[in-house]
C-alpha positions as CSV (number, residue, x, y, z in Angstrom):
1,X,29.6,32.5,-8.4
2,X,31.1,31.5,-5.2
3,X,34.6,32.5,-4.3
4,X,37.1,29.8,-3.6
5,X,39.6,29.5,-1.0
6,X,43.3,28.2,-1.8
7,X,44.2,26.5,1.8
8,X,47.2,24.5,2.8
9,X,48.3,22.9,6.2
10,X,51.0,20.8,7.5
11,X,50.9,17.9,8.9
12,X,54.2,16.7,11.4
13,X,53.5,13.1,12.1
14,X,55.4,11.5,15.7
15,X,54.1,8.1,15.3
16,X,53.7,6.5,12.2
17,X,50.3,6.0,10.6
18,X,47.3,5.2,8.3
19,X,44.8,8.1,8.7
20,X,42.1,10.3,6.5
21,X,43.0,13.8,6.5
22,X,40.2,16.0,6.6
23,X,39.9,19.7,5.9
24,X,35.8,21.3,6.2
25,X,35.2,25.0,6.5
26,X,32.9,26.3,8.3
27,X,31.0,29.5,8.2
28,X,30.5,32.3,11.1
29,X,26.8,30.1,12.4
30,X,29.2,27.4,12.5
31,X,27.5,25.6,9.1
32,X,29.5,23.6,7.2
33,X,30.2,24.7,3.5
34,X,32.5,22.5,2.2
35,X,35.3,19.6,3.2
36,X,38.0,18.1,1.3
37,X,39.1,14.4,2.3
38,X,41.7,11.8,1.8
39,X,43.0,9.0,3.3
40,X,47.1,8.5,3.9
41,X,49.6,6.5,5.6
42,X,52.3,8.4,7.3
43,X,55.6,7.2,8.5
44,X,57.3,8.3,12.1
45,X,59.0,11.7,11.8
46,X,57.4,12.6,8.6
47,X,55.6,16.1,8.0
48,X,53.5,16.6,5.1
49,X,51.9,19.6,3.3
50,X,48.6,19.8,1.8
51,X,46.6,22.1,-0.2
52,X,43.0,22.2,-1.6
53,X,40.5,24.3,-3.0
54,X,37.1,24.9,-1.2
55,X,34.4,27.2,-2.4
56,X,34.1,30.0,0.2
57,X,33.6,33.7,1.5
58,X,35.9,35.3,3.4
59,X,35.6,35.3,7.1
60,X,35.0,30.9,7.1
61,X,36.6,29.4,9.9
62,X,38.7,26.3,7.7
63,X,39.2,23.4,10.3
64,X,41.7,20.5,9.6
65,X,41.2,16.9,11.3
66,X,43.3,13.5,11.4
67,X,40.9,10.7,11.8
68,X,41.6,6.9,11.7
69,X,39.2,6.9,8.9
70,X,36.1,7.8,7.0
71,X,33.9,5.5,8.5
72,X,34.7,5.5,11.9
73,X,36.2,9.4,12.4
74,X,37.9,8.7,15.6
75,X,40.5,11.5,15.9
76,X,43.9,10.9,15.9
77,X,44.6,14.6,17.7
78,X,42.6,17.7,18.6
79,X,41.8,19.8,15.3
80,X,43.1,22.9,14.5
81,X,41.9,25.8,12.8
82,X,42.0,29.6,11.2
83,X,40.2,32.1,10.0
84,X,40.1,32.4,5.9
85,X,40.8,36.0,5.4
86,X,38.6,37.9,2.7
């Protein structure tokens, strides 16, 4: 059985908007091994915390994105991420 990783992010919004939040970790070759998705609308000002579950080992690089939406994935800012800790 795989082990899973408990991850949460925050998200402060400056200009309201309707995006899909994405959050995909990666392992060390750079592989994905799993991503979590949904789509939101945020209003100006508003910051917003999220948490998931994605099966995992320790030592994944987690990486969250704001696109404009599933289809197109233009981002709506650089990603960010961290290392998951084992």
């Amino acid at each position: 059985m795989t082990p899973s990783t408990v991850f949460s992010f925050e998200i402060n919004v400056t200009v309201g908007c309707a995006c899909a939040v994405i959050a995909a970790l990666y392992d060390a070759a750079g592989e994905m091994l799993g991503f979590s998705s949904f789509e939101a609308e945020f209003l100006n000002g508003e910051a917003e915390t999220f948490e998931g579950t994605i099966a995992s080992s320790g030592g994944a690089v987690l990486k969250a994105f704001i696109w404009d939406d599933l289809e197109t994935m233009t981002p709506k800012c650089a990603a960010e991420s961290a290392v998951v800790k084992k």
